[in-house]
C-alpha positions in Angstrom: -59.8 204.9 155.7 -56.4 206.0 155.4 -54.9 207.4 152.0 -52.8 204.8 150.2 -49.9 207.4 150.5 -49.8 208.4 154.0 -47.9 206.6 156.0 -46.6 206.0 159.7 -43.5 205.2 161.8 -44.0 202.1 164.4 -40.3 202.0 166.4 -39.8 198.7 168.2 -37.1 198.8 170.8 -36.0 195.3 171.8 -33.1 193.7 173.5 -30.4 194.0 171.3 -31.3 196.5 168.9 -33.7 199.5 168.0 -35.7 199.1 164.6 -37.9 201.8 162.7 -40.4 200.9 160.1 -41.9 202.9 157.6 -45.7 201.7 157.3 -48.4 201.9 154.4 -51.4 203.4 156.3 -53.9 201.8 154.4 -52.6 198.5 154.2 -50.1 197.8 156.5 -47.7 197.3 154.2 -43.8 198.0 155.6 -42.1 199.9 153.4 -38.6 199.9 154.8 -37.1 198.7 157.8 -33.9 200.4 159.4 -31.6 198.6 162.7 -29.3 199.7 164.7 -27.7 197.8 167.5 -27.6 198.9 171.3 -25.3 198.4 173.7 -25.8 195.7 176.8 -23.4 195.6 179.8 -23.1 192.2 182.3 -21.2 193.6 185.0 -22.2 190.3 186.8 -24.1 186.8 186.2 -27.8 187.7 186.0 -27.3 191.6 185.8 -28.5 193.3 181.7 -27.7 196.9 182.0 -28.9 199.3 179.1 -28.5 203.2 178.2 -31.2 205.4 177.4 -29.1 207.7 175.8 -27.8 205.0 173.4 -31.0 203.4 173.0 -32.5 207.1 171.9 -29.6 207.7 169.6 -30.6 204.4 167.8 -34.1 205.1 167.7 -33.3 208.8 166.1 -31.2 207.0 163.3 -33.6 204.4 162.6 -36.4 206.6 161.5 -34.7 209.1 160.2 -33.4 206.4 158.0 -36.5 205.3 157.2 -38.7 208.4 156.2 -35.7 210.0 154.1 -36.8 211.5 150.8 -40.5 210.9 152.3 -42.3 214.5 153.4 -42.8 215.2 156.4 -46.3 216.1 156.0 -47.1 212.7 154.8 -46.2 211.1 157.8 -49.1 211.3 160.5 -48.2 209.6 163.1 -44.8 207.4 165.3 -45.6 205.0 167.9 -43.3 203.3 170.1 -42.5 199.9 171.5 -40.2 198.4 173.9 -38.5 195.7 176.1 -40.5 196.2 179.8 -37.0 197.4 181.2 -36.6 199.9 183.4 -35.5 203.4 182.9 -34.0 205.5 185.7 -33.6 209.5 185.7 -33.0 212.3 187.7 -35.0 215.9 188.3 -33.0 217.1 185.5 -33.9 213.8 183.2 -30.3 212.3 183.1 -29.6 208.7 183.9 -29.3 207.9 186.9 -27.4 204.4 187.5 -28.3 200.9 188.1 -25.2 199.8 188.1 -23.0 198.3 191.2 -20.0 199.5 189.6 -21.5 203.0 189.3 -21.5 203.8 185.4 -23.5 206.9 185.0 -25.2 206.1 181.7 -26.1 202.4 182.5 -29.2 203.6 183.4 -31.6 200.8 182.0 -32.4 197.4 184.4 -33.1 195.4 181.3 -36.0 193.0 181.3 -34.1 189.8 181.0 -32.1 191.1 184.4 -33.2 188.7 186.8 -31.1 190.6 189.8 -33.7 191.3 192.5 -34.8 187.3 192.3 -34.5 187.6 196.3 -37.2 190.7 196.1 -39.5 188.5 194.3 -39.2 185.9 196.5 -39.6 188.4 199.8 -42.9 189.8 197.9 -44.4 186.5 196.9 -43.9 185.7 200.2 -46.4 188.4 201.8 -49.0 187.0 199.3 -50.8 190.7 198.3 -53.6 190.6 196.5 -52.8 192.2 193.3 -50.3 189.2 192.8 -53.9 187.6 191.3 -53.3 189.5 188.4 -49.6 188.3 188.0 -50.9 184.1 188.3 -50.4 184.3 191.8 -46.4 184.9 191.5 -44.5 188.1 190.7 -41.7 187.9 188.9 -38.0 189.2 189.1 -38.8 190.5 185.2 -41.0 192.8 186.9 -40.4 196.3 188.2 -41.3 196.5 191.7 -39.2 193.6 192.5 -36.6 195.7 190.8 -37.3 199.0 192.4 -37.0 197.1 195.5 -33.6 195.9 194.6 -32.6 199.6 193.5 -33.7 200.6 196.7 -31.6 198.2 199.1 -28.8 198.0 197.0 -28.2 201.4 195.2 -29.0 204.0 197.9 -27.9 206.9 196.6 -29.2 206.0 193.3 -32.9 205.8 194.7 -32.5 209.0 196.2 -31.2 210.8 193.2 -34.0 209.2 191.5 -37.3 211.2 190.4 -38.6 209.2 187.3 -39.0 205.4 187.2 -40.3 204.5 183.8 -41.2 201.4 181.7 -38.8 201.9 178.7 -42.1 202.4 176.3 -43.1 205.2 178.6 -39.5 206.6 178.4 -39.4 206.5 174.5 -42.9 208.6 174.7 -41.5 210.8 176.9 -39.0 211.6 174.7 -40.6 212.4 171.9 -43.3 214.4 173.4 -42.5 216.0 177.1 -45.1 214.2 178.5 -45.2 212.0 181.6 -48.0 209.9 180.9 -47.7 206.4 181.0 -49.1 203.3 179.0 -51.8 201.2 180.9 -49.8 198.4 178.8 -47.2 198.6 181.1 -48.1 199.6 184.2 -50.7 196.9 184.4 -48.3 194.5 183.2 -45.2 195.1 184.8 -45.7 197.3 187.9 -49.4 196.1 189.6 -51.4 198.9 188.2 -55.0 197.7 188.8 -57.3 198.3 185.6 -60.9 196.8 184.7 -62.7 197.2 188.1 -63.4 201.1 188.2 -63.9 200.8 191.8 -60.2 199.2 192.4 -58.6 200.7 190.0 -55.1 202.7 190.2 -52.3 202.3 192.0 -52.4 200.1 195.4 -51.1 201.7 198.1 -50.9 198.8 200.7 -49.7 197.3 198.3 -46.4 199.8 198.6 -46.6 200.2 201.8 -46.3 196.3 202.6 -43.3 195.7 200.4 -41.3 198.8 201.7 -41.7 200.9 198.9 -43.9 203.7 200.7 -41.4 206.6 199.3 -43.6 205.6 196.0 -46.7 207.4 197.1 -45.4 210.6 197.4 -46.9 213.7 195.5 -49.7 211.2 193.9 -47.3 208.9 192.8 -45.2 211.3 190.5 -42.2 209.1 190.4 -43.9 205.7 188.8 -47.1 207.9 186.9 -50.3 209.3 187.5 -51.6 209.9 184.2 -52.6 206.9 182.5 -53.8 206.3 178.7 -54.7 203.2 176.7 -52.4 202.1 174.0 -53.1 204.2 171.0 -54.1 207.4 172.6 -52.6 210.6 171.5 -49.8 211.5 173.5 -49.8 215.2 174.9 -49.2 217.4 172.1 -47.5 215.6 169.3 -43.7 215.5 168.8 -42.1 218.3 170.4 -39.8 220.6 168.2 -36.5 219.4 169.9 -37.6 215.4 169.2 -38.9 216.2 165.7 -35.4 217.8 164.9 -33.7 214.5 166.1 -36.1 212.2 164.3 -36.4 213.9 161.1 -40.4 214.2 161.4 -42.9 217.1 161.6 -42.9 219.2 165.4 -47.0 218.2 166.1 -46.9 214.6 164.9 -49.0 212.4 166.4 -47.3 210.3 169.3 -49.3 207.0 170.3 -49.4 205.7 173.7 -46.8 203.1 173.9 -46.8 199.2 174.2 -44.7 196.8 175.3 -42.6 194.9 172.4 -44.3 191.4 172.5 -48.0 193.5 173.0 -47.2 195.4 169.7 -46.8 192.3 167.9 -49.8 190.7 169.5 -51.7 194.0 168.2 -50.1 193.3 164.5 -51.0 189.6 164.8 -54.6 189.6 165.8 -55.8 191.1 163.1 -54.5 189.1 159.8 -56.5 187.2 157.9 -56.5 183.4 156.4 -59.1 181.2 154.6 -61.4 179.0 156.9 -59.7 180.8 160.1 -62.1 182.0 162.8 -61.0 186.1 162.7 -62.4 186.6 166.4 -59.6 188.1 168.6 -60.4 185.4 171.1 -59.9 182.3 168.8 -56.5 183.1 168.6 -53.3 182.6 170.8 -50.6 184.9 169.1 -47.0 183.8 170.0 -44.3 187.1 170.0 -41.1 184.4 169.2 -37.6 186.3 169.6 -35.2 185.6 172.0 -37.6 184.8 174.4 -41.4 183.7 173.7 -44.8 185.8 174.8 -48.4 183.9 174.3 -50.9 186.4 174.7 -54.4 185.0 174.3 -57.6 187.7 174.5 -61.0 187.3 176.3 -64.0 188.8 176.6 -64.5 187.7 180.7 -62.0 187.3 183.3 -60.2 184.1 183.9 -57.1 183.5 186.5 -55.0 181.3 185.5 -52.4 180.1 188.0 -48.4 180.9 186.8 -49.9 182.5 183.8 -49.5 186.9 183.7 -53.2 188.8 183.9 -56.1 188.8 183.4 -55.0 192.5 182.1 -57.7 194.8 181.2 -57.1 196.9 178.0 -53.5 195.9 177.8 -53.1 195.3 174.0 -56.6 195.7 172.7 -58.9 198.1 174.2 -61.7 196.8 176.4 -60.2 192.8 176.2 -59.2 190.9 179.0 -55.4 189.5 177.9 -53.8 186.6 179.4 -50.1 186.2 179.0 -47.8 183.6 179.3 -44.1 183.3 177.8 -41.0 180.8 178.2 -38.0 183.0 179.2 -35.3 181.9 176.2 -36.3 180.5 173.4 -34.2 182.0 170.2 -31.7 182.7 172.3 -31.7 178.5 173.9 -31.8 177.4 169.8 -28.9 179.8 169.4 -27.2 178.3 172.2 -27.6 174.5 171.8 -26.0 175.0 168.3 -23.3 177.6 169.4 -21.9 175.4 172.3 -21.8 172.0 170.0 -18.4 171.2 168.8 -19.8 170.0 165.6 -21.0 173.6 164.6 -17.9 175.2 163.4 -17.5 172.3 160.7 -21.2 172.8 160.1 -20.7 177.0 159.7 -17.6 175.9 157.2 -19.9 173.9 155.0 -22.8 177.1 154.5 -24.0 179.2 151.6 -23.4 182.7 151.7 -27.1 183.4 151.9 -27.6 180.1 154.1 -29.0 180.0 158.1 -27.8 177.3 160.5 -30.9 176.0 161.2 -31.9 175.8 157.3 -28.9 173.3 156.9 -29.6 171.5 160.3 -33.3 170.9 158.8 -32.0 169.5 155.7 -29.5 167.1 157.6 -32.6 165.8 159.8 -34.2 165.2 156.2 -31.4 163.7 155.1 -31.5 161.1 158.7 -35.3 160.7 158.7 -34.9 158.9 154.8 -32.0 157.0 155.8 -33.3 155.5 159.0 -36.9 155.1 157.2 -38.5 157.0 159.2 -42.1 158.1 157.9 -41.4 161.9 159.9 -38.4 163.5 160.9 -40.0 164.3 164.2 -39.5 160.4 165.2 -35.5 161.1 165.0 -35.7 162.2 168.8 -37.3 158.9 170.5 -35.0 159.0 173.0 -33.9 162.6 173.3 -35.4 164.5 175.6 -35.1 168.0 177.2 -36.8 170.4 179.6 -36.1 173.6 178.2 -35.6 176.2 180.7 -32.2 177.0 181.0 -33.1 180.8 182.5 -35.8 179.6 184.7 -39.5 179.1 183.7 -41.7 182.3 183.4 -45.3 180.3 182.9 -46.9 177.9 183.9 -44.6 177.5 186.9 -43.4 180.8 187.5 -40.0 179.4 189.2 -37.0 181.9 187.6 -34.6 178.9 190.0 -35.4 176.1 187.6 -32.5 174.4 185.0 -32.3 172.7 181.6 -32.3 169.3 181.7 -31.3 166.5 178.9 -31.6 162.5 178.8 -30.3 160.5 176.4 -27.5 162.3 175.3 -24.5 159.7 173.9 -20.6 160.5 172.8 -21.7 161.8 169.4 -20.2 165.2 168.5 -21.1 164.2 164.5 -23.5 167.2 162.5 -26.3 164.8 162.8 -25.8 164.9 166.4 -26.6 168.4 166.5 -28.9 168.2 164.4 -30.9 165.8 166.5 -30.3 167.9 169.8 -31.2 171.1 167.8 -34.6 169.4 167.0 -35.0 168.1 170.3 -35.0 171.5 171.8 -37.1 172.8 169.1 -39.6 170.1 170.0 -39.1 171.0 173.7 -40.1 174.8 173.3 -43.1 173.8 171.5 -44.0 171.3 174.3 -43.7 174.4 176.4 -46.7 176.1 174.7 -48.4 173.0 175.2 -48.3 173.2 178.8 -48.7 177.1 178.8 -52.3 176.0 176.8 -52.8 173.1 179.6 -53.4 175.8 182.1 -55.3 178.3 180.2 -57.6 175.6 179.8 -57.7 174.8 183.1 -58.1 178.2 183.8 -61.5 178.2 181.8 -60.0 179.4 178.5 -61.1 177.1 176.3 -62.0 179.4 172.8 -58.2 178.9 171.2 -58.8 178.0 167.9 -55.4 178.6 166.0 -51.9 180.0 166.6 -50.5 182.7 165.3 -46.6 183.4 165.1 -44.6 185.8 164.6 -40.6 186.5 165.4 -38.0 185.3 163.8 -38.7 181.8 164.9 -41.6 182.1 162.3 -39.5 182.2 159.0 -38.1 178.2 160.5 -40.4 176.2 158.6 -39.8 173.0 161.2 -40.2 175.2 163.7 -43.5 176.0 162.6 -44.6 172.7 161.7 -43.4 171.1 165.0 -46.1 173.5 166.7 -48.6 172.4 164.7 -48.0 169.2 164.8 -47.7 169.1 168.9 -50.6 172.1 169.7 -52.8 169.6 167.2 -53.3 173.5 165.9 -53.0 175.6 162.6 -50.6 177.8 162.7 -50.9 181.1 161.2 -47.6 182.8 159.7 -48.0 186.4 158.9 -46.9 187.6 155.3 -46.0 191.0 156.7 -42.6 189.7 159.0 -42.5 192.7 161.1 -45.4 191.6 163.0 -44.0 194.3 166.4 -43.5 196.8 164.1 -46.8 197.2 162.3 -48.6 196.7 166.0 -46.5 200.3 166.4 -47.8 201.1 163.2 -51.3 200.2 164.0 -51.5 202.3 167.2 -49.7 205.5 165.4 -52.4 205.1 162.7 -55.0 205.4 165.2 -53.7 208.1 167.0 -53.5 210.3 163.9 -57.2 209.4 163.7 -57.0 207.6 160.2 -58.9 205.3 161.9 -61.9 205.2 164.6 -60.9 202.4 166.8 -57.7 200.1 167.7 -59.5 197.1 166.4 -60.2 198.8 163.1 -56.6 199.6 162.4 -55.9 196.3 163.3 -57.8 194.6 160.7 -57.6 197.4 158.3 -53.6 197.2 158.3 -53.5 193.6 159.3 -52.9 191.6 155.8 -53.0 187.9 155.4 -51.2 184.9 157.1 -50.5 181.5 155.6 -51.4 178.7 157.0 -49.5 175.2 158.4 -51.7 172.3 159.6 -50.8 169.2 161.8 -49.7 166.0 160.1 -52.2 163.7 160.6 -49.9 161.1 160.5 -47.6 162.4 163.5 -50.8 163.5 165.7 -52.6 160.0 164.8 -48.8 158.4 166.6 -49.5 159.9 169.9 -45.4 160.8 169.5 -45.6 163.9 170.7 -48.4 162.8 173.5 -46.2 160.3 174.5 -42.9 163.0 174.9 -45.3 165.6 176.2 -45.3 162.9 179.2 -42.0 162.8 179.6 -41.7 166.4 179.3 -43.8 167.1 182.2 -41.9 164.1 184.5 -38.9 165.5 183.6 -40.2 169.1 185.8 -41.1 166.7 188.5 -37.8 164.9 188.7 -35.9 168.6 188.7 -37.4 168.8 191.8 -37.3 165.7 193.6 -33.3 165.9 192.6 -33.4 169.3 194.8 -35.5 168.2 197.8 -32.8 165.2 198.1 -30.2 167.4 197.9 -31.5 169.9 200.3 -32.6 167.2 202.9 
């Protein structure tokens, strides 16, 4: 058990900013957050380029932020997590670029980049087995499809190149020397094989088949031989040239890193409520930003078709983890609202301390009384929406697929936003449903409760709509900074405060409260009834494209 005054540093690197945390030890408790933005460059549709330099610089003022006028010795331990981008660098460590316009220190292929589509295509089409542990289709989110692209399209790049890292690996390299890489990512994003210990490691065939053989060279230096489990020490501590740039202690712990939306998964899992099942299993946690994760734990493996995993280890040690995620979520809210022309009257008409959608959820109040309606939900009868805008990442795995909307009219009114803004709100959450449809199907039937985290969370009918369509409780976090205390959690373990992942977790975890369904809603089969219109809605996309194509 940890000493209430000891603390550590979780980092959480995401897609538009880099964020520090100081973190209570013993319970979890953030202390103080610092932000600072990071730069992204769209040379082209589809490209997100990123800088590791700029994206270290943030992290350096984050936590030094953070632990100023706090000794050093009191601080035990950092750990770091990031968007599954990927970082390119030379023999000598400097950025090499991914850009087609050649910038030198655009040396980041941001996760969101969905660039080397083509490569996904090409590998999907070879059909290699470790694509089972991906739901049967890689994804142009990933890194060999990306690598791939680098290859083809940036040769000089790819031969400058001699370190290809997940962006969590990078920030651990950083702070330590050390090449290691996370079993997080690699298994997550770049086909690592974990869980069978006579399969496991890196597939060579694999490599060989997609025309990425220059990868096995000198034991596969280049993408990582070393491999730890989130939470494991990290070489030797902060090195003396990181510690002087983070403010901390030369020696301090480093944990293995995770991936942003596993580090909020790892602060999720382990909060408490009243009458909630506590078993990591019960529970599908829901990483809500810009874009969604659904991560779901299991004790067996299950393949689940369009759904990412069965990953061994990935975000809790010796746990089978299923993950699923819709591709824009915050960011499709934010742009539904931003593109209506009714919003800049709306923005007028705010409170200084006032959100958007806090107004929006009062005017749909406002509607649902003067139309009689027994649930604001019922405002969107005839609206309906299929949400993905940036392509669908699970259960369909198809990165070409569109937004669609029926029922719109010649409204441009407040209350017209309003009621698209809920409709899309409604749509995301019929998303999990169908994300839940296939784990089901896939033989993962223990989900007991939701769990959500993300800004997302603090939306009150945002929340409730999810309950209401999941037929689920959903479990709100007290502690906000769900990715940052997953951080937390694995620093904490690797300065050895505490024996096991899965005790930190529930040792620093905290409490959650809790939002139920509306009976009344659930008993109207309303959201049933969209749900079905939801999934024709998929169906129709693509009957509108064979015609087209025929």
């Amino acid at each position: 058990m940890a000493d209430k005054d000891v603390f550590v540093v979780g980092v959480d690197v995401g897609t538009g900013s880099a964020r520090a945390a100081l973190v209570s030890a013993a319970s979890g408790h953030v202390r103080k957050v610092a932000v600072r933005a990071t730069r992204t460059w769209t040379p082209q549709p589809e490209y997100f380029q990123q800088s590791t330099e700029d994206i270290w610089s943030a992290v350096c003022a984050t936590v030094k932020e953070v632990t100023q006028n706090v000794p050093a010795e009191l601080v035990k331990g950092i750990g770091f997590d990031a968007t599954c981008s990927l970082a390119v660098l030379d023999k000598n460590h400097l950025p090499v670029t991914v850009s087609p316009l050649g910038e030198t220190e655009q040396n980041v292929i941001l996760w969101m980049d969905h660039r080397a589509n083509s490569e996904a295509a090409h590998i999907n089409s070879l059909k290699p087995d470790v694509l089972r542990y991906v739901g049967g289709t890689i994804s142009p989110e990933m890194q060999t499809p990306k690598l791939l692209w680098l290859k083809k399209n940036l040769p000089q790049s790819w031969q400058t190149a001699c370190h290809f890292m997940d962006l969590p690996d990078f920030l651990t390299w950083k702070a330590t020397g050390s090449y290691s890489r996370s079993l997080c990512s690699l298994v997550c994003k770049w086909t690592y094989k974990a869980g069978d210990k006579n399969k496991e490691g890196w597939d060579e065939n694999y490599f060989k088949s997609i025309g990425l053989e220059d990868l096995l060279e000198d034991n596969y230096a280049k993408i990582g031989n070393d491999v730890l489990d989130p939470g494991t020490p990290v070489g030797k501590g902060l090195s003396d040239s990181a510690a002087k740039q983070l403010g901390l202690k030369p020696g301090t712990k480093v944990a293995t890193s995770i991936i942003d939306a596993h580090a909020g998964g790892v602060g999720l899992m382990g909060c408490n409520a009243e009458k909630i099942n506590t078993d990591f299993t019960s529970r599908l946690a829901l990483i809500s930003g810009t874009s969604t994760c659904h991560m779901v734990l299991s004790r067996d493996l299950h393949f689940v078709n369009g759904l990412w995993g069965p990953y061994w280890s990935a975000m809790v040690p010796n746990l089978w983890l299923t993950e699923g995620g819709q591709t824009c979520t915050g960011h499709l809210i934010d742009h539904i609202i931003n593109t209506h022309p009714a919003t800049p009257s709306v923005r007028s008409k705010l409170r200084p301390t006032e959100h958007i959608q806090q107004y929006l959820n009062g005017v749909l109040d406002r509607l649902a009384k003067q139309k009689n309606l027994s649930n604001l939900s019922f405002l969107t009868k005839h609206l309906h929406m299929w949400p993905d805008f940036h392509g669908n990442r699970s259960p369909l795995a198809d990165p070409t697929l569109l937004g669609m909307l029926s029922g719109l009219t010649l409204a441009k009114n407040e209350e017209s936003l309003a009621v698209l803004y809920l409709t899309t709100i409604q749509a995301l959450a019929y998303g999990t449903k169908h994300i839940i449809t296939a784990l089901v199907g896939g033989g993962i039937t223990t989900i007991q409760s939701v769990l959500l985290c993300g800004g997302l969370s603090r939306n009150s009918l945002f929340v409730q709509v999810h309950a209401d369509v999941l037929g689920l409780p959903v479990l709100c976090a007290r502690e906000p900074e769900s990715v940052l205390l997953g951080s937390a959690v694995l620093a904490a373990y690797s300065a050895g405060i505490y024996s096991s992942v899965g005790e930190a977790m529930i040792a620093m975890g905290g409490y959650a409260d809790v939002v139920t369904p509306n009976e009344q809603v659930v008993e109207s089969r309303f959201h049933d009834k969209k749900f079905e219109v939801f999934m024709k809605m998929f169906k129709d996309q693509r009957e509108y494209r064979d015609i087209m194509e025929s």
